[in-house]
Every structure is written in structure tokens, then in C-alpha cells.
mmCIF file as gemmi writes it, N, C-alpha and C atoms, coordinates in Angstrom:
data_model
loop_
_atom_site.group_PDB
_atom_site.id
_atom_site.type_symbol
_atom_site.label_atom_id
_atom_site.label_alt_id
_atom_site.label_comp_id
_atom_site.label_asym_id
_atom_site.label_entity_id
_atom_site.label_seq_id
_atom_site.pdbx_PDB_ins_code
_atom_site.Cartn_x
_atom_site.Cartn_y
_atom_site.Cartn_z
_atom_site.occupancy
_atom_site.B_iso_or_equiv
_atom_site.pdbx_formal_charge
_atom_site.auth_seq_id
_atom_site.auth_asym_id
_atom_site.pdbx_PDB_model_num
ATOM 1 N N . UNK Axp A 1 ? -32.188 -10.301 -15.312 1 0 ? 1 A 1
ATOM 2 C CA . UNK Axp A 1 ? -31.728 -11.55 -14.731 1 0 ? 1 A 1
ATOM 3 C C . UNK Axp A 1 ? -31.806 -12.638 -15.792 1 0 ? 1 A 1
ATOM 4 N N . UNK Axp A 2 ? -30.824 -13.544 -16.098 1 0 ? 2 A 1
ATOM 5 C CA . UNK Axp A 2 ? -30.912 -14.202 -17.155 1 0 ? 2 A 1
ATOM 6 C C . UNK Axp A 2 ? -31.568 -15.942 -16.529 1 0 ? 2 A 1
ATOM 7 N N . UNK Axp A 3 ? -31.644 -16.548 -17.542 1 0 ? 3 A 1
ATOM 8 C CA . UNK Axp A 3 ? -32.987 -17.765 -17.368 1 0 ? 3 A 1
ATOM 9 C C . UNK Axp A 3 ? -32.387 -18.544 -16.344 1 0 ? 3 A 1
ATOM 10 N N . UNK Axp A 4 ? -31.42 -18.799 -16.548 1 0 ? 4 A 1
ATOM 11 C CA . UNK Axp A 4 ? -30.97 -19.81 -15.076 1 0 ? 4 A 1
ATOM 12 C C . UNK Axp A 4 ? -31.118 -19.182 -13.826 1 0 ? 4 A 1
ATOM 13 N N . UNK Axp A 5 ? -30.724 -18.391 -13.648 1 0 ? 5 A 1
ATOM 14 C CA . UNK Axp A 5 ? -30.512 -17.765 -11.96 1 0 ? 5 A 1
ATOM 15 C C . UNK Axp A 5 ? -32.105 -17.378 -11.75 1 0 ? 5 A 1
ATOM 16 N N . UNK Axp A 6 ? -32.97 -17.187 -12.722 1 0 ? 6 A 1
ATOM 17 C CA . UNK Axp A 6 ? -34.491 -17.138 -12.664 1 0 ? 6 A 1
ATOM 18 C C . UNK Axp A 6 ? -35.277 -18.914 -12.33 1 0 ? 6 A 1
ATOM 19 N N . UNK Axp A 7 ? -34.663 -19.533 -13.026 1 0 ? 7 A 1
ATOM 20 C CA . UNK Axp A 7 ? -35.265 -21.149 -12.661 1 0 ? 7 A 1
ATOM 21 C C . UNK Axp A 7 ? -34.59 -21.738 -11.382 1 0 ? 7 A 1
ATOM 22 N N . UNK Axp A 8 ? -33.34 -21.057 -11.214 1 0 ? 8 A 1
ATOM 23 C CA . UNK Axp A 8 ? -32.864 -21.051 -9.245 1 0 ? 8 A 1
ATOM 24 C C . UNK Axp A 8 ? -33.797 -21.217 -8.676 1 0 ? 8 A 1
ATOM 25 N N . UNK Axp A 9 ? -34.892 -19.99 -8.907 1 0 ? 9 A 1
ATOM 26 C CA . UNK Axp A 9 ? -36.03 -19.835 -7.802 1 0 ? 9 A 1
ATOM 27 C C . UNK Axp A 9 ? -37.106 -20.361 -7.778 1 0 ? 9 A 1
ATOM 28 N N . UNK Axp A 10 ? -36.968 -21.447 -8.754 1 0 ? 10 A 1
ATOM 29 C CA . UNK Axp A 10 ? -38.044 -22.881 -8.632 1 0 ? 10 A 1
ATOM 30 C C . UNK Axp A 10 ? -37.225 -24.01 -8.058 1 0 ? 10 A 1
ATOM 31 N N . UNK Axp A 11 ? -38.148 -24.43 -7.19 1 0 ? 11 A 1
ATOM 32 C CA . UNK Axp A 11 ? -37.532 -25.743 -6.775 1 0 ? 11 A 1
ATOM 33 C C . UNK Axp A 11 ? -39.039 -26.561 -6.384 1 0 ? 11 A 1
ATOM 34 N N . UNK Axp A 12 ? -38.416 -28.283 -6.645 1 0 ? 12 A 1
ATOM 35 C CA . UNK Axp A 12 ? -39.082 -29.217 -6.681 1 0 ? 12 A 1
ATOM 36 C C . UNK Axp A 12 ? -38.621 -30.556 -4.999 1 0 ? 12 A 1
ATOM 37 N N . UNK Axp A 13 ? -39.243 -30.427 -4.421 1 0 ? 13 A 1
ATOM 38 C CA . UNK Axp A 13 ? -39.047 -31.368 -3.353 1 0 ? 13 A 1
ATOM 39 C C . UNK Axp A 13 ? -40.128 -32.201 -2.763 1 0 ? 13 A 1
ATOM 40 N N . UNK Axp A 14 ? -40.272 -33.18 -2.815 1 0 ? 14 A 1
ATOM 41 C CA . UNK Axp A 14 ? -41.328 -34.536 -2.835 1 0 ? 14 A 1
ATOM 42 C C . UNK Axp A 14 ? -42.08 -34.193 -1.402 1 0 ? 14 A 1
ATOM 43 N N . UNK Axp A 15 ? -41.416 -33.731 -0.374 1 0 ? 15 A 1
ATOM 44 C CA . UNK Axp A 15 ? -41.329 -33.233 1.128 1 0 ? 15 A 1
ATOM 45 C C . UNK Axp A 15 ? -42.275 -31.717 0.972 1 0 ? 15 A 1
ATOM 46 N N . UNK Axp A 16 ? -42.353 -31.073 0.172 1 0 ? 16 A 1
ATOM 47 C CA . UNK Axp A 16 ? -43.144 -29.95 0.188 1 0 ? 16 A 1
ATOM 48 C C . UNK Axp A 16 ? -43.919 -29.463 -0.888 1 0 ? 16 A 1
ATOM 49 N N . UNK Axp A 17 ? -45.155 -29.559 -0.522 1 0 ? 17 A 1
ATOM 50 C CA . UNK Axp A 17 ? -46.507 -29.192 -1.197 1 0 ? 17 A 1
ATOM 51 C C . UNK Axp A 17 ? -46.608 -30.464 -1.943 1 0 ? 17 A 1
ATOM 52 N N . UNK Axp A 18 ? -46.194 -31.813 -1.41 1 0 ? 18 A 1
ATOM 53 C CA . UNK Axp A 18 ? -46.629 -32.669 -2.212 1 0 ? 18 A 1
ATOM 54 C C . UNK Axp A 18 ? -45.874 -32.622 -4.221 1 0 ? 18 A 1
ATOM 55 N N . UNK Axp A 19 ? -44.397 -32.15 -3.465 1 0 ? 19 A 1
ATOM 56 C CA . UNK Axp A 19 ? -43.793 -31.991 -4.711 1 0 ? 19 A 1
ATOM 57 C C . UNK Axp A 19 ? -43.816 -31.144 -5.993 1 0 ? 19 A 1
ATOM 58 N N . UNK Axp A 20 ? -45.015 -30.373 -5.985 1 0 ? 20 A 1
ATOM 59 C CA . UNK Axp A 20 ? -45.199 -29.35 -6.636 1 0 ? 20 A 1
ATOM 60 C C . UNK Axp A 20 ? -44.09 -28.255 -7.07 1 0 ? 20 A 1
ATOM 61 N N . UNK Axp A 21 ? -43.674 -27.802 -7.806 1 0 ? 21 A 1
ATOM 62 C CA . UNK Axp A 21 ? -42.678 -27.006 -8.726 1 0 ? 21 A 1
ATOM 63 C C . UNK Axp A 21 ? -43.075 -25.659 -7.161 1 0 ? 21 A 1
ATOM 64 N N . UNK Axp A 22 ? -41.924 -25.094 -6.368 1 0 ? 22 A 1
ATOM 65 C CA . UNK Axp A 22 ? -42.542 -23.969 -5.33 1 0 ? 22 A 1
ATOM 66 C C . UNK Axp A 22 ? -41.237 -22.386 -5.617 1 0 ? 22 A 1
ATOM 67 N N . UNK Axp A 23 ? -41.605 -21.504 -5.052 1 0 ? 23 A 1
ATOM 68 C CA . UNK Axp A 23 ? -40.598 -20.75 -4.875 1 0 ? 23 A 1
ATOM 69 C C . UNK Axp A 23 ? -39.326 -20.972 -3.941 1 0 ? 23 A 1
ATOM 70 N N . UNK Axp A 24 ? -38.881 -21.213 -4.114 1 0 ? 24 A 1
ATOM 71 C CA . UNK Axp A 24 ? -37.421 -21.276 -2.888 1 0 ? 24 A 1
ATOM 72 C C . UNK Axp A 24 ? -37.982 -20.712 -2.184 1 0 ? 24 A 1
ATOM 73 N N . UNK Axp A 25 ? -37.72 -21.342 -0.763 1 0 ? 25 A 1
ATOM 74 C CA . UNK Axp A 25 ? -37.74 -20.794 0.973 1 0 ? 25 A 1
ATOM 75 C C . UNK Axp A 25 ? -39.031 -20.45 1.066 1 0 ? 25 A 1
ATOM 76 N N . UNK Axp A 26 ? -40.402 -20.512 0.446 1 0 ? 26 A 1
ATOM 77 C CA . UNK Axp A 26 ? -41.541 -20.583 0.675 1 0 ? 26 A 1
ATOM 78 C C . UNK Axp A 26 ? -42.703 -22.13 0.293 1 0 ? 26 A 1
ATOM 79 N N . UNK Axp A 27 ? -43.3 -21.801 0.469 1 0 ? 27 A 1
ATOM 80 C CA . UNK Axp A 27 ? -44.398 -23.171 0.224 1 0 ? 27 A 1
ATOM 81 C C . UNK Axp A 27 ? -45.573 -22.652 -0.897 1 0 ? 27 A 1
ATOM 82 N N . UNK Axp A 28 ? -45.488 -21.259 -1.888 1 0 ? 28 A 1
ATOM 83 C CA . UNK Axp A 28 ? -46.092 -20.455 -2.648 1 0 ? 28 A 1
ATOM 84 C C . UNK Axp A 28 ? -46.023 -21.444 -4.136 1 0 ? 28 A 1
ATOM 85 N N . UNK Axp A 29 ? -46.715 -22.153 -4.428 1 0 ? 29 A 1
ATOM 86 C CA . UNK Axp A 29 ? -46.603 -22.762 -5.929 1 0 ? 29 A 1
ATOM 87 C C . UNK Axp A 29 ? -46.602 -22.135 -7.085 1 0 ? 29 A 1
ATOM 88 N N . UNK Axp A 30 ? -45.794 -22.57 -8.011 1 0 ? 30 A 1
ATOM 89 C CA . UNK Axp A 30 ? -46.303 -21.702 -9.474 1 0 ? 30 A 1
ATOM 90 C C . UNK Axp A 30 ? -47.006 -21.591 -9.907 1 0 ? 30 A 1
ATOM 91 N N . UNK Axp A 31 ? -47.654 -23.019 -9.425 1 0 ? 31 A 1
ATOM 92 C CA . UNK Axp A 31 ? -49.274 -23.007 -9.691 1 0 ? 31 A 1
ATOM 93 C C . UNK Axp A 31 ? -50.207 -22.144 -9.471 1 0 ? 31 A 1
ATOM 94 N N . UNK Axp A 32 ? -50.224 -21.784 -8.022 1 0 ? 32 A 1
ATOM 95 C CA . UNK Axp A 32 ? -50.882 -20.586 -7.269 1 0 ? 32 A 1
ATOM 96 C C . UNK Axp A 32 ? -50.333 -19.149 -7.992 1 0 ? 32 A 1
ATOM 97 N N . UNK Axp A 33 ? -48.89 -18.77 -8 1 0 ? 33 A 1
ATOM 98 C CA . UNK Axp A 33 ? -49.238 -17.35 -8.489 1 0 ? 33 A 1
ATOM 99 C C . UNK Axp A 33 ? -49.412 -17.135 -10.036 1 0 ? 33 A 1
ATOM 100 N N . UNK Axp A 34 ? -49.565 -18.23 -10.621 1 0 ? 34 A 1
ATOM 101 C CA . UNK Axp A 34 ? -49.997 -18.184 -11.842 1 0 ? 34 A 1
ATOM 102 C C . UNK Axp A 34 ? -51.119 -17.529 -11.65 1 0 ? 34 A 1
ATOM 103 N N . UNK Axp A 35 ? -51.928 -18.822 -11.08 1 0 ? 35 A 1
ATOM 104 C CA . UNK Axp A 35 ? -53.893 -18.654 -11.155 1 0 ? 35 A 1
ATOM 105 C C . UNK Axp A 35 ? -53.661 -17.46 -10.66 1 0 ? 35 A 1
ATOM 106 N N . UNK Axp A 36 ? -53.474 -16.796 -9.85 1 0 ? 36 A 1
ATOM 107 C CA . UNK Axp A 36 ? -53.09 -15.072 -9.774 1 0 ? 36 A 1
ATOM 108 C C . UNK Axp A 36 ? -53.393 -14.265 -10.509 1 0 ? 36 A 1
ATOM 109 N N . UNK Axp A 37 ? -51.955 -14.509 -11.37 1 0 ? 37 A 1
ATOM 110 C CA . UNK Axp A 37 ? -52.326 -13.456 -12.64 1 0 ? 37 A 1
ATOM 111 C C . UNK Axp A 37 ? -52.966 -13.707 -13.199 1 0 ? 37 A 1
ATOM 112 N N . UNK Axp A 38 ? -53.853 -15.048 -13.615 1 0 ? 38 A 1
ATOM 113 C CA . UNK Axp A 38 ? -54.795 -14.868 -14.514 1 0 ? 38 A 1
ATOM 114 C C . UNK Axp A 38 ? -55.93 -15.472 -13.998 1 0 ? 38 A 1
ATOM 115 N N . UNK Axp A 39 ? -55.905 -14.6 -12.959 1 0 ? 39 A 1
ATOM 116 C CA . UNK Axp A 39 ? -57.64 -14.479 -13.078 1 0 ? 39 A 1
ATOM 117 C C . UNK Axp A 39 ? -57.165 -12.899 -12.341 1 0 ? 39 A 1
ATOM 118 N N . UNK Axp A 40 ? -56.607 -11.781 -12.852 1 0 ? 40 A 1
ATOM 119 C CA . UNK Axp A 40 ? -56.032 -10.816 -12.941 1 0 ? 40 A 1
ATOM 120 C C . UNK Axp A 40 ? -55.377 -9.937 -11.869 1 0 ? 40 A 1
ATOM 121 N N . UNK Axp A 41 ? -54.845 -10.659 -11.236 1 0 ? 41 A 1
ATOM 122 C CA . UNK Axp A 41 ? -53.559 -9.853 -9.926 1 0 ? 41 A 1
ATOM 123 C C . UNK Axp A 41 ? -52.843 -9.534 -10.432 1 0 ? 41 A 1
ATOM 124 N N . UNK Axp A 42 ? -52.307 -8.314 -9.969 1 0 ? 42 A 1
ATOM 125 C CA . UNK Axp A 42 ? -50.972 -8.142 -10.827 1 0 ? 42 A 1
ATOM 126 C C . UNK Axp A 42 ? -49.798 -8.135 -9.958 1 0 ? 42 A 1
ATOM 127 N N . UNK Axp A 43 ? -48.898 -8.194 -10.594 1 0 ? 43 A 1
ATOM 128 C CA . UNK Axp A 43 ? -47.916 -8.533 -9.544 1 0 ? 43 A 1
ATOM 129 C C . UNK Axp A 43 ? -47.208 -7.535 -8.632 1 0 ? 43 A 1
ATOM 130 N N . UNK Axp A 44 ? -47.873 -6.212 -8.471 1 0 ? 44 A 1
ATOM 131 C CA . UNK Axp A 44 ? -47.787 -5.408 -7.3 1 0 ? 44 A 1
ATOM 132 C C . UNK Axp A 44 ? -48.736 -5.747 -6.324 1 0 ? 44 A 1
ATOM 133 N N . UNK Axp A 45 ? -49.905 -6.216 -6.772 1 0 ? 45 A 1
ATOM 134 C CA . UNK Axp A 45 ? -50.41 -6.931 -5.288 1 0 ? 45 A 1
ATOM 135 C C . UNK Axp A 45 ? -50.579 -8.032 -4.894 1 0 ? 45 A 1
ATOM 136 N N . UNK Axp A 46 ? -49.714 -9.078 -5.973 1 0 ? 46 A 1
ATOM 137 C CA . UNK Axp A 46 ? -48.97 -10.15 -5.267 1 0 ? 46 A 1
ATOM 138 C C . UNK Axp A 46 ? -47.764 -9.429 -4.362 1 0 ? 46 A 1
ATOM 139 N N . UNK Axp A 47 ? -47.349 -8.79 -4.568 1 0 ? 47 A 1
ATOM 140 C CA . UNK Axp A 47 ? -46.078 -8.594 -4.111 1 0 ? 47 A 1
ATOM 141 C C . UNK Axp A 47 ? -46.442 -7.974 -2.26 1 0 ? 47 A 1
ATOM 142 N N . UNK Axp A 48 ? -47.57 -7.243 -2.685 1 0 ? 48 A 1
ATOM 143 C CA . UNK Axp A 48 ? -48.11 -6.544 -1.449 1 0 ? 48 A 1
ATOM 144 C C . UNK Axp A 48 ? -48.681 -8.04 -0.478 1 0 ? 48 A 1
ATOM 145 N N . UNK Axp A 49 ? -49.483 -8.74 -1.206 1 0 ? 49 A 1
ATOM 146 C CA . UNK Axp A 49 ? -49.838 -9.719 -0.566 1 0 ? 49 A 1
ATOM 147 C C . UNK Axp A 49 ? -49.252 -10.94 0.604 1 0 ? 49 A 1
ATOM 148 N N . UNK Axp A 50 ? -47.995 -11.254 0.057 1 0 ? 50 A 1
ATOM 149 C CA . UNK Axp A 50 ? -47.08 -11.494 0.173 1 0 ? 50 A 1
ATOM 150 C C . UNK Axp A 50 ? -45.518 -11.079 0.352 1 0 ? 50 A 1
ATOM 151 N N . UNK Axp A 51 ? -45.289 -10.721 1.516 1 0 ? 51 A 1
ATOM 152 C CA . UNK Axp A 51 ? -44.448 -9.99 2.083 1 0 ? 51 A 1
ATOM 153 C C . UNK Axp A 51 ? -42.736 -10.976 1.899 1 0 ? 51 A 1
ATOM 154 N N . UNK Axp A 52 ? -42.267 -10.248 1.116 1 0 ? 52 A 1
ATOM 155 C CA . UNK Axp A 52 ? -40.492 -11.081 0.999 1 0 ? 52 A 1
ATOM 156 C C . UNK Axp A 52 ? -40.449 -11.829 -0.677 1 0 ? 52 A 1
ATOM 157 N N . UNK Axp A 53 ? -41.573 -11.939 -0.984 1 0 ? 53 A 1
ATOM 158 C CA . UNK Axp A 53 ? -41.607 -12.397 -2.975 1 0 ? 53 A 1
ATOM 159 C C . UNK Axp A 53 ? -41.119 -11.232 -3.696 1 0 ? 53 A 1
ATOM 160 N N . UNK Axp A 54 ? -40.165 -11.092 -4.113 1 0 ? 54 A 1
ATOM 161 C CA . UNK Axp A 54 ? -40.033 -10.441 -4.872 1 0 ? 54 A 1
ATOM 162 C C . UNK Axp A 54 ? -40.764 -10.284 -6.643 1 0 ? 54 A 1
ATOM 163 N N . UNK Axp A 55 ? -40.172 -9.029 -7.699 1 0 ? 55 A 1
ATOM 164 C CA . UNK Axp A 55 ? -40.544 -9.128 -9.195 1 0 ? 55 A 1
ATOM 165 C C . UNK Axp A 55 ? -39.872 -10.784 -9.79 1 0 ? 55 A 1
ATOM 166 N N . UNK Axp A 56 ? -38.618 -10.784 -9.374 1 0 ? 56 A 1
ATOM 167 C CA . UNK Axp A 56 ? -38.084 -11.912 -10.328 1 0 ? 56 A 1
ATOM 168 C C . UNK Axp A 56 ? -38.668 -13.467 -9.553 1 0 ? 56 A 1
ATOM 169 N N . UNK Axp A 57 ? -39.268 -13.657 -8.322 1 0 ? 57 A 1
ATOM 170 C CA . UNK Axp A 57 ? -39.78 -14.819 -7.746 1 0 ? 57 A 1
ATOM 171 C C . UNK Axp A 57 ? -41.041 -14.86 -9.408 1 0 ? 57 A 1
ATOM 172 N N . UNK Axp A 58 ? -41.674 -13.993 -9.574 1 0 ? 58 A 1
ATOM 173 C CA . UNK Axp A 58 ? -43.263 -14.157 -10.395 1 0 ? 58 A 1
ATOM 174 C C . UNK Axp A 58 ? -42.761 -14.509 -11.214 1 0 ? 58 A 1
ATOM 175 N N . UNK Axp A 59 ? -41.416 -13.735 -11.56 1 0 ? 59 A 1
ATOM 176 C CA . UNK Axp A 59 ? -40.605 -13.945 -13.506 1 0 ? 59 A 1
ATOM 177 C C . UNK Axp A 59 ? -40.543 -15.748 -13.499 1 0 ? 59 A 1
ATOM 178 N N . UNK Axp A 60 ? -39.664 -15.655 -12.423 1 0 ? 60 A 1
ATOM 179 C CA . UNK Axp A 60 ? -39.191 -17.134 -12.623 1 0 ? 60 A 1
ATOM 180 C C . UNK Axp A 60 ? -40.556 -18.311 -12.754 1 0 ? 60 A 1
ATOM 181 N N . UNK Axp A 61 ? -41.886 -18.192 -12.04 1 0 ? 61 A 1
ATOM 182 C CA . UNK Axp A 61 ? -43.09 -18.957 -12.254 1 0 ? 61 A 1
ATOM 183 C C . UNK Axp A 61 ? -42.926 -18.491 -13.636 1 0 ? 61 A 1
ATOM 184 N N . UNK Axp A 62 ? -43.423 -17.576 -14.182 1 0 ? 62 A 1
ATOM 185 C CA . UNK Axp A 62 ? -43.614 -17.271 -15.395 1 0 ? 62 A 1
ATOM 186 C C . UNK Axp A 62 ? -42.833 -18.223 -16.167 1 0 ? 62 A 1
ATOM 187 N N . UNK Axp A 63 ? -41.555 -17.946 -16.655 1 0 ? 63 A 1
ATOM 188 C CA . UNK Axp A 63 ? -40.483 -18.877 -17.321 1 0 ? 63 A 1
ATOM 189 C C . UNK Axp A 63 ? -40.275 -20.107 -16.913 1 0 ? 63 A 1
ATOM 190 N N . UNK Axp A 64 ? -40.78 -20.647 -15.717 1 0 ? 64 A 1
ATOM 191 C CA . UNK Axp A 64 ? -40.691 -22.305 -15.212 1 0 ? 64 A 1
ATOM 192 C C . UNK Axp A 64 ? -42.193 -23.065 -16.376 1 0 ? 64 A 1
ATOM 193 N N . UNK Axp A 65 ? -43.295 -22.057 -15.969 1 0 ? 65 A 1
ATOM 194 C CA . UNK Axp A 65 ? -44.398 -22.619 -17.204 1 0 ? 65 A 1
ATOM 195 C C . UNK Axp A 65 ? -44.171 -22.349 -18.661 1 0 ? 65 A 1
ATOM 196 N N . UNK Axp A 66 ? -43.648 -21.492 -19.198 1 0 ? 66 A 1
ATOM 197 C CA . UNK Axp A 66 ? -43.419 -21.452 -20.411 1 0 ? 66 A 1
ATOM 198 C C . UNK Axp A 66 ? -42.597 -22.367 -20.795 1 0 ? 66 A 1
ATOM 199 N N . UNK Axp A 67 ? -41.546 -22.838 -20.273 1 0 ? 67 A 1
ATOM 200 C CA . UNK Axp A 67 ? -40.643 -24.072 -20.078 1 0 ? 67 A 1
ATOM 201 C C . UNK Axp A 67 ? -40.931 -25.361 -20.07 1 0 ? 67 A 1
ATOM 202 N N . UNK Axp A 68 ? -42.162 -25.454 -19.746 1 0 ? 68 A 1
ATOM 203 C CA . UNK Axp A 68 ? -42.682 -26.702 -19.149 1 0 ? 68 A 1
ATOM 204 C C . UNK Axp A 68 ? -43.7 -26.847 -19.951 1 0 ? 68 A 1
ATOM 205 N N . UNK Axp A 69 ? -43.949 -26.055 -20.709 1 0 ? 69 A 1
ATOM 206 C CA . UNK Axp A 69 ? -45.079 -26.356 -21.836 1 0 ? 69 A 1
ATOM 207 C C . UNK Axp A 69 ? -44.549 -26.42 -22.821 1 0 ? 69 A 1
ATOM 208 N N . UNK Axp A 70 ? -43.093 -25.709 -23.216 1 0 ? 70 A 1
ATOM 209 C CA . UNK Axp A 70 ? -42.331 -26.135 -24.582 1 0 ? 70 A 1
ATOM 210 C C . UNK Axp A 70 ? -42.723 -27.031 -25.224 1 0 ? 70 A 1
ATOM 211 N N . UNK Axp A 71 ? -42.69 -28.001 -24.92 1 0 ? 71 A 1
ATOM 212 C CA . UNK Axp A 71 ? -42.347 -29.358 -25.874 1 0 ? 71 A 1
ATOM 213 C C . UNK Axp A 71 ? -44.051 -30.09 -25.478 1 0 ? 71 A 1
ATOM 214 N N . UNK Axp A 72 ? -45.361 -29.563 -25.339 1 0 ? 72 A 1
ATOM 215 C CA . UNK Axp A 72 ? -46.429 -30.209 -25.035 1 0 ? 72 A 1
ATOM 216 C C . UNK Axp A 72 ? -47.53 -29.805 -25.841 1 0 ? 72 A 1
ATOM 217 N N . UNK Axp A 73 ? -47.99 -30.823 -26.474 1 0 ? 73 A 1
ATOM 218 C CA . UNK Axp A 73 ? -49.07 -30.444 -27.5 1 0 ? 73 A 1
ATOM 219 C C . UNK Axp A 73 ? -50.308 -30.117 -27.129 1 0 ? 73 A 1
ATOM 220 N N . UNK Axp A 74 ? -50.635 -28.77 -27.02 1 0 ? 74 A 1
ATOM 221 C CA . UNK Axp A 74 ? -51.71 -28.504 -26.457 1 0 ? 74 A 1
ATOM 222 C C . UNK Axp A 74 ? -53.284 -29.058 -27.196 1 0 ? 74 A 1
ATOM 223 N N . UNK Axp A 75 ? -53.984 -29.421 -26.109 1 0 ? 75 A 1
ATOM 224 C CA . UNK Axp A 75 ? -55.229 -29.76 -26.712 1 0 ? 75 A 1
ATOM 225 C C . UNK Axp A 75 ? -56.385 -29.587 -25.974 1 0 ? 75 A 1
ATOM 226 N N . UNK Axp A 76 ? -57.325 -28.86 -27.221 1 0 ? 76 A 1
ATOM 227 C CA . UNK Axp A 76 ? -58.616 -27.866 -26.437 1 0 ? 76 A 1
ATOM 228 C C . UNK Axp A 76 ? -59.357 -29.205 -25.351 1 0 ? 76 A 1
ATOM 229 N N . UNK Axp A 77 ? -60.106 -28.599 -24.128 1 0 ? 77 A 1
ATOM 230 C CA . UNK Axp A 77 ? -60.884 -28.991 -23.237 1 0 ? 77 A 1
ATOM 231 C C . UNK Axp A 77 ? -62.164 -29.089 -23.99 1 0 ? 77 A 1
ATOM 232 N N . UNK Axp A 78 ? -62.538 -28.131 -25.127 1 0 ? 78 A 1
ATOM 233 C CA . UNK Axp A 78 ? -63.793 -28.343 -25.604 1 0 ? 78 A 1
ATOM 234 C C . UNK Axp A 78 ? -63.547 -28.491 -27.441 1 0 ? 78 A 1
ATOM 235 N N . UNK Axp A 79 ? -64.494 -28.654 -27.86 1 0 ? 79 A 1
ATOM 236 C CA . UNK Axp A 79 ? -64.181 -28.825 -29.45 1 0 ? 79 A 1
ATOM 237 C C . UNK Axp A 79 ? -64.744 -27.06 -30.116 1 0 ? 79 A 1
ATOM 238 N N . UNK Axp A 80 ? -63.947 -26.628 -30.626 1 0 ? 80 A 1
ATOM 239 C CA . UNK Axp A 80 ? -64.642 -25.773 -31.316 1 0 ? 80 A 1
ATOM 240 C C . UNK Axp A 80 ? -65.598 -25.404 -32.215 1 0 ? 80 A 1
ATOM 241 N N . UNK Axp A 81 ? -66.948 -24.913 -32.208 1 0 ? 81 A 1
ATOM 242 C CA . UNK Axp A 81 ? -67.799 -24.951 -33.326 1 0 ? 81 A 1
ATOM 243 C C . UNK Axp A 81 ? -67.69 -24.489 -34.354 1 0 ? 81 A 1
């Protein structure tokens, strides 16, 4: 599935979840199935978890954050020793 028809399945509306980046036709944030995978779900039991999300719903979180961090200069929470 190529990047657009994957960022389809993000949508942003002020009216739901308090505007948060969500999956189309659910109230599931990218936020949420991020923290998912990493704190280590994988996405067969997201998928189990959640009944009607499909593989390309996770792709598209996936590629909405990689997207969205492009252009942001990351900077550590702690200083390194």
C-alpha cells in the first residue's frame, strides 16, 4: 500500500479524542497503538485485541509518526554520562 492511501487512515478531528491524530471510524490513537508496540505487542495481538483494525491501520500509525518526527530535533530527557 503506498504512503498516501496509508495516511488516509489517520485522521485528525477537534470533536474526537480531543483532536488527537486517530484511526478512521474508530476512537484508537496512534498514540495508543504505538505505546503498544513498544512496550512489546505485536501486531497480531493488537489485531486480536481489537476486532476490525486491520495490518495497514498499525502501518499507517507507524508512517503518521515517522512523518511527524521528520523535521524535529530530537532532544534527550536526560543528559548522558
Amino acid at each position: 500500500m503506498d504512503r498516501n492511501r496509508l495516511l488516509e487512515r489517520i485522521v485528525v478531528n477537534p470533536n474526537i479524542m480531543v483532536g488527537k491524530p486517530v484511526i478512521r471510524g474508530t476512537r484508537l490513537t496512534t498514540q495508543h497503538i504505538l505505546n503498544l508496540l513498544a512496550h512489546g505487542a505485536t501486531v497480531d495481538e493488537i489485531l486480536q485485541e481489537y476486532k476490525g483494525l486491520t495490518k495497514e491501520d498499525i502501518l499507517a500509525c507507524l508512517l503518521y509518526a515517522s512523518e511527524t518526527l521528520e523535521n524535529i530535533t530530537f532532544m534527550p530527557l536526560v543528559e548522558a554520562v
